[in-house]
C-alpha positions, 0 to 999 in steps of 0.5 A: 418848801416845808410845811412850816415854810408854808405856814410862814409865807401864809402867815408873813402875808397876813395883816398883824403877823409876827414880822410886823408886830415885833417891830411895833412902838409900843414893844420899844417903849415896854423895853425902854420902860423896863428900866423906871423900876432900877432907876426909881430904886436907885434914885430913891436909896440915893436920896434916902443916904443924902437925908441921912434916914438910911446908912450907907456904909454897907449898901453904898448909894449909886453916886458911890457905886458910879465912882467905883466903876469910873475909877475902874473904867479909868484905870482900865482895870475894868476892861481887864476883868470884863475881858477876862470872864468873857472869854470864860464865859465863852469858851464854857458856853461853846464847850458845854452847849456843843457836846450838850446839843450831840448827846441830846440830839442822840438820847432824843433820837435814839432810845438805845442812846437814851437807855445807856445815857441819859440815867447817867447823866441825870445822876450827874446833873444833881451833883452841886456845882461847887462839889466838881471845883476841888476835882477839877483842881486835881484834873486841870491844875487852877488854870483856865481849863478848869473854870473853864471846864466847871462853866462847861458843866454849868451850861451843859445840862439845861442844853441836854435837857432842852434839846432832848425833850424837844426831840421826844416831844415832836408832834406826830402831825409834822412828821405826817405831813412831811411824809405826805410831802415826800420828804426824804431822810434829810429833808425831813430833818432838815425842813421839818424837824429842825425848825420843829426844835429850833424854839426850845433848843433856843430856849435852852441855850439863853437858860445854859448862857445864864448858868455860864454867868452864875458858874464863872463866879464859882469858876474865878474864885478859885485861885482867879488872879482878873476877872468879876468873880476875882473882883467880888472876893477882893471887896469882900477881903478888903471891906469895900461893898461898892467894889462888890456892887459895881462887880455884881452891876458888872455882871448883870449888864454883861449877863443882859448884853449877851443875852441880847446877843443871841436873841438877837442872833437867834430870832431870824431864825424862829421868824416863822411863828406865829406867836399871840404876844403881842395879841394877849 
């Protein structure tokens, strides 16, 4: 076993440890509690239209907003631009955070690759992400493989930087400990310093998921004929603001339901901490 094994089986015996606690009540009802603040805002815009206090043209009530979303359920229009940034959204996610975690792994690793890299690709980092939409018209036509190259670039450098910093930031204790262990080569990588940058190279993927969301936006509205983004700009043309609001309530249950998706696949893997959440 790995040292931080061992710490885990200490840990896993101990009475309140992390395993148990996550799966306490009380975190249930917190998850469940955080949805009375957009369900009281709703309901109060809702009866503030109905009073005729506030005007809903620009800022329709949910009752208008739901009948959008229905009506677009319903005709299956929905399902076609939800399944058309999804898979944007996927492919720019696996794309960037790929080549993200290769070249991070090497500028935190090696310093001759942090030497010839990395002031590159921090220079390229400030560029902003509309600059890059006419280049990659040029490069890839208006096509899948430019939104999907422009999401790449989206979440490609939260990954870089996380997955780096994780690396140069290993405790020197750790590695100590794996020596005085006997580890090899592999086995140290393997059983000490992966789980040592599991945490934040999570970190970093939630954060590159989140900019894959934001970018696809950017990604669609150039020349999209189905998907969100392409949803938003035909409200806006149209002069429909529940169309933009049900595109934007779209998203924002996508961008959560995915997140939860790879929390969901992520924790197993960092059940070994011992963290003071639920202590605090």
């Amino acid at each position: 076993m790995s040292p931080l094994e061992i710490a885990a089986a200490t840990q896993a015996k101990t009475p309140g440890s992390p395993g148990a606690s996550s799966r306490r009540p009380g975190s249930r009802r917190l998850g469940l509690a955080g949805w009375l603040l957009p369900i009281a805002l709703a309901a109060l815009w809702e009866l503030l239209v109905r009073a005729g206090i506030a005007n809903g043209r620009l800022m329709p009530p949910p009752s208008v907003v739901g009948r959008t979303l229905w009506g677009l359920a319903a005709s299956g229009e929905l399902l076609t631009h939800v399944t058309a940034t999804l898979w944007r959204v996927a492919a720019g996610f696996g794309l960037g955070a790929g080549v993200a975690t290769v070249l991070g792994a090497l500028t935190g690793a090696l310093p001759v690759a942090r030497g010839l890299l990395d002031p590159t690709l921090q220079a390229l980092r400030a560029i902003p992400s509309i600059a890059w939409v006419p280049l990659f018209i040029l490069w890839f036509g208006i096509f899948e493989a430019s939104k999907v190259a422009l999401i790449a670039v989206g979440v490609f450098f939260p990954v870089y930087l996380g997955v780096a910093a994780a690396i140069q930031g290993i405790d020197r204790k750790i590695v100590e400990v794996g020596r005085v262990f006997r580890l090899g080569r592999l086995a140290m990588v393997r059983r000490v310093l992966l789980p040592a940058i599991l945490p934040a190279w999570f970190t970093s993927l939630r954060s590159g998921l989140g900019l894959g969301f934001m970018f696809v936006v950017a990604a669609e509205i150039m020349g999209a004929s189905e998907g969100l983004g392409y949803l938003l700009v035909d409200g806006q043309q149209l002069g429909r603001p529940d169309t933009i609001i049900a595109a934007i309530i779209s998203f924002a249950v996508l961008g959560k339901l995915a997140d939860g998706l790879l929390l969901a696949i992520t924790r197993p893997f960092l059940a070994w901490q011992d963290l003071g959440r639920d202590t605090l």
